[in-house]
N, C-alpha and C positions, 0 to 999 in steps of 0.2 A: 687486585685479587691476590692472595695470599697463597702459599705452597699449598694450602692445604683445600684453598679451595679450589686450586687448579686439579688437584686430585680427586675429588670428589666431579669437578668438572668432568672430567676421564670418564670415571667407574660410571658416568649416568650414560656415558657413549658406547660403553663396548663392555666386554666378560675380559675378566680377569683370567691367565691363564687357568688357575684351578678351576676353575666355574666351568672353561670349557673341555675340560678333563670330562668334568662329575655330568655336564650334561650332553657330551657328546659318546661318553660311554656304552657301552651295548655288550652284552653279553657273546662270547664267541665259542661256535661251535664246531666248526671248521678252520685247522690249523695244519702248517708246514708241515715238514717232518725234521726241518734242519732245527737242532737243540738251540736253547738258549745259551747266551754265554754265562758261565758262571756268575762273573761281578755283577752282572745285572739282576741275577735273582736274589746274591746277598745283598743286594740294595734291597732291592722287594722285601728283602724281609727287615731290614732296619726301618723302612718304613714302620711294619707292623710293628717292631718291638717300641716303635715310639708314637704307640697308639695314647693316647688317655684311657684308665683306667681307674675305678675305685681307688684311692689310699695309693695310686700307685702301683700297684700288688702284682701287676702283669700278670693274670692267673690265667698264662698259657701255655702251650708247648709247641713249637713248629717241628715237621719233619718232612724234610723235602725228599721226593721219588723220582729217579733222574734213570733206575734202571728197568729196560722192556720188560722186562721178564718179573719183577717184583711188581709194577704197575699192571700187570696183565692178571696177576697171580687174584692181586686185591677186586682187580675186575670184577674177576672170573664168580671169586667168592660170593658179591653181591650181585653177580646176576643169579646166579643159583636160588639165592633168598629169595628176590622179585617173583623168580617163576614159581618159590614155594607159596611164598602170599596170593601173586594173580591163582594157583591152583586150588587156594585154601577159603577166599573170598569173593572173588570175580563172578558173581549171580547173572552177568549180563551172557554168559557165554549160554548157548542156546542147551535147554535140556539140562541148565544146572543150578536153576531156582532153588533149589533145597541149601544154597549156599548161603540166601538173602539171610537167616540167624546169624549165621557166624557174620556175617557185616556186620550187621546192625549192632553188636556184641563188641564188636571191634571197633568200629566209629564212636562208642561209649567209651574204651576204654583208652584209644589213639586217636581222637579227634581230626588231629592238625596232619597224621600222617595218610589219613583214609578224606581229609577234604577230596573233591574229582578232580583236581588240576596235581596235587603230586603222585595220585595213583594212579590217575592217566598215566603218568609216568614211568611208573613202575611196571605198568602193565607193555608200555613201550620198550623198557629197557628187557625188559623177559619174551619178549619175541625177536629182540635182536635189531628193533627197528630205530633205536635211541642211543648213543654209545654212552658210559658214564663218563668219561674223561675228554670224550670224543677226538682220542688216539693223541692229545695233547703229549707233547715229551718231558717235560717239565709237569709234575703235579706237588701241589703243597698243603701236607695236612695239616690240621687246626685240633688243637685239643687244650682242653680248659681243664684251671684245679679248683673243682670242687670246692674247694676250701675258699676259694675269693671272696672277698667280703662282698654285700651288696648282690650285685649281679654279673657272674663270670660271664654268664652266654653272649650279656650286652657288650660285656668290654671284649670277647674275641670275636663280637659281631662288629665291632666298630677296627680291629685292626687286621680282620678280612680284609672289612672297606679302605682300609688304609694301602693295603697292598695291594689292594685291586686298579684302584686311581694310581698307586705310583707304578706298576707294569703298565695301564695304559697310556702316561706320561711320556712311556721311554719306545712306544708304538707296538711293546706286545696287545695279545688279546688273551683276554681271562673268562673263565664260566665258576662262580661257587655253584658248587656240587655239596651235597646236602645226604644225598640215597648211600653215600657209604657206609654210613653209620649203620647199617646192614653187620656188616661184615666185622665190626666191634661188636655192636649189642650180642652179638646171639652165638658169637662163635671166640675163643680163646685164643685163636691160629695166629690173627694178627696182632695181636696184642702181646701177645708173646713173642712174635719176631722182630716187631717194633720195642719193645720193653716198656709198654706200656703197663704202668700197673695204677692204685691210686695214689695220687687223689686226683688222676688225668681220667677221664672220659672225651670220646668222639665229641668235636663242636660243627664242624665245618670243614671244609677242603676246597680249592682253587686248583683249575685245570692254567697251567703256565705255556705258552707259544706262541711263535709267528701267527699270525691272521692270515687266512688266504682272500686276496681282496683287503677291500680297505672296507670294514663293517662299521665304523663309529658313523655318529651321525644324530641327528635330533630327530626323534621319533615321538609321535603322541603317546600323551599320557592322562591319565585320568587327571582332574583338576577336582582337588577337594576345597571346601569353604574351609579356611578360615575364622575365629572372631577375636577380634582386633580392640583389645581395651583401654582406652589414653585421655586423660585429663576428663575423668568423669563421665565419658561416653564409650558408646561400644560401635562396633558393624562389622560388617559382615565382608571381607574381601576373597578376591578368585585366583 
């Protein structure tokens, strides 16, 4: 048997280190308080900068938050928003039916932001019962230019995931965070303290820290079919 099928030998026996990165990963919400060290989060982001991208074009921007008080500020900002949304649309609250238009108004026009699983969320983070960063010391925001060719959101979605596998590589715990783009869309404050102007808008953001507890782990997941096309035939695999 040959080098190479002694390898292939291997890979049918066991997961390759990355594989057990990607499928032992788990989102963390619960973290230390002691800081990351620096060279470990400029890896984390060299990771990202050597994400694939359309043409190449890296159409992102990173900017890392390492200070309480600026991290807190950004919070602060998008809880404000949450509690203005749950007050504006939240029809479940007893005695405030009259709210169900403006829903339904607003699931037409934000779909993806009023699904029940991120507004559950919002409605968590506005009662104080959800943290957005969840007091992470390390956070790292994600912003795209516009201008990318093809699809910017796909390539800073793919070099989130970049950074996210190489923190959990080196035994941090990362959460994307999604709700802050709150606090860009509708307010100038930080966009302006960050210098953010275009052709950047909000993509995404990663909470960076210690794990409390060791959270990785293979957990159930939905299993979708598959269809499997080769030498003239199709089927159907799980």
């Amino acid at each position: 048997m040959g080098d190479q099928g002694l390898q292939l030998e291997e890979l049918a026996k066991e997961w390759t280190p990355t594989e057990e990165t990607i499928l032992k990963r788990r989102s963390v919400r619960i973290y230390k308080k002691e800081q990351v060290p620096e060279f470990m989060v400029k890896r984390i982001l060299e990771a990202g900068r050597f994400a694939p991208s359309a043409g190449n074009c890296q159409p992102w921007k990173f900017i890392v938050l390492r200070d309480p008080e600026v991290i807190k500020g950004v919070t602060d900002t998008t809880v404000g928003f949450c509690k203005l949304a749950k007050s504006l649309v939240d029809y479940r609250v007893p005695g405030k039916g009259w709210r169900l238009p403006l829903a339904k108004l607003s699931i037409k026009l934000k779909p993806g932001d009023m699904h029940p699983t991120p507004f559950g969320a919002v409605s968590y983070i506005a009662d104080g019962k959800l943290g957005l960063w969840h007091d992470s010391p390390t956070v790292i925001l994600v912003f795209k230019d516009v201008r990318g060719i093809s699809n910017p959101d796909l390539d800073c979605g793919i070099a989130a995931q970049n950074m996210v596998l190489a923190a959990h590589s080196m035994g941090l715990g990362t959460c994307l965070v999604g709700f802050v783009k709150l606090a860009f869309q509708y307010t100038s404050k930080w966009k302006k303290y960050f210098g953010i102007s275009y052709p950047y808008k909000f993509a995404t953001s990663l909470s960076v820290g210690w794990p409390v507890g060791n959270p990785d782990g293979l957990v159930k997941r939905t299993t979708h079919p598959v269809d499997w096309y080769e030498d003239g035939t199709s089927k159907t695999i799980y």
